[in-house]
N, C-alpha and C positions, 0 to 999 in steps of 0.2 A: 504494500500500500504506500503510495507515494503523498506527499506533505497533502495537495491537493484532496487526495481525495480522503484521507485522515480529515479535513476540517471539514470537508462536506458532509461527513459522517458524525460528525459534532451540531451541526447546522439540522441535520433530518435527525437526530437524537431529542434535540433540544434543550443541548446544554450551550450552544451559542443561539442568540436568539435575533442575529443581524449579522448576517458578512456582507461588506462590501469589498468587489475586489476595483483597482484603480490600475491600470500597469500602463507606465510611460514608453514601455518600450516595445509596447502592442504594436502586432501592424495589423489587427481590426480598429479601421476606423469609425467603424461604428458606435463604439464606446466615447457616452457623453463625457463621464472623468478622466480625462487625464491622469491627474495628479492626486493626490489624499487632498491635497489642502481643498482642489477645487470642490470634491464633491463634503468636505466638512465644510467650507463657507457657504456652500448651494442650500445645504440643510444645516443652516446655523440654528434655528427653533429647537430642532430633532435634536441635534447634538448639543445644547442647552438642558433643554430638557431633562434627555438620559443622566447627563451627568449631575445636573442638581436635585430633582425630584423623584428619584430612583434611591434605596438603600440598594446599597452592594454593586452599584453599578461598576464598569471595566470597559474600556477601552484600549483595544490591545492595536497598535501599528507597526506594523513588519515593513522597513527597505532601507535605504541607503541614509548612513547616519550621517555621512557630511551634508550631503546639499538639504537633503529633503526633511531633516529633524530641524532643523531653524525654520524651516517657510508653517512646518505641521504646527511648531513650538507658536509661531505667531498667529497663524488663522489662531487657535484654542485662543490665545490672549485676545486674540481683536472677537472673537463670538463672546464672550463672558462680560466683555466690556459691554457690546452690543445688547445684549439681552437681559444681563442686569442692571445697566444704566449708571457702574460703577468702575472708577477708575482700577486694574487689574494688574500688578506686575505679576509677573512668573520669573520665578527660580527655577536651574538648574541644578542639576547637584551634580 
């Protein structure tokens, strides 16, 4: 069983309850997101939401730590700011 189909079998189990897959380096172009940021800003309510109105909630993001963890790290800061209407730094550790 390869990674793929290991989560999809988490996803029809029902212990993941939302996969979104995003790949930059798809060549179906068919796929609206690009990127993780684009489709976390697209659904900044959703991803509001889950995270503050949810006990136990988890957001897990799997890819490339240089470019793409700074653009994810600021959508999350700029949606939190947006939808609580509160200024919001984020730390790193």
């Amino acid at each position: 069983m390869n990674f793929s189909d290991e989560i999809e079998t988490y996803v029809h189990l029902g212990i993941i309850n939302r996969l979104v897959v995003c790949e930059s380096l798809s060549t179906n172009s068919s796929s609206k997101h690009k990127y993780v940021q684009d489709w976390l800003q697209s659904n900044g309510q959703l991803v509001y939401d889950f995270m503050f109105n949810n006990d136990n909630s988890r957001i897990y993001v799997c890819g490339d730590a240089k470019g793409m963890s700074k653009d994810v790290w600021q959508t999350f800061s700029t949606i939190i700011q947006q939808y609580s209407g509160n200024l919001i730094i984020l730390y790193r550790y």
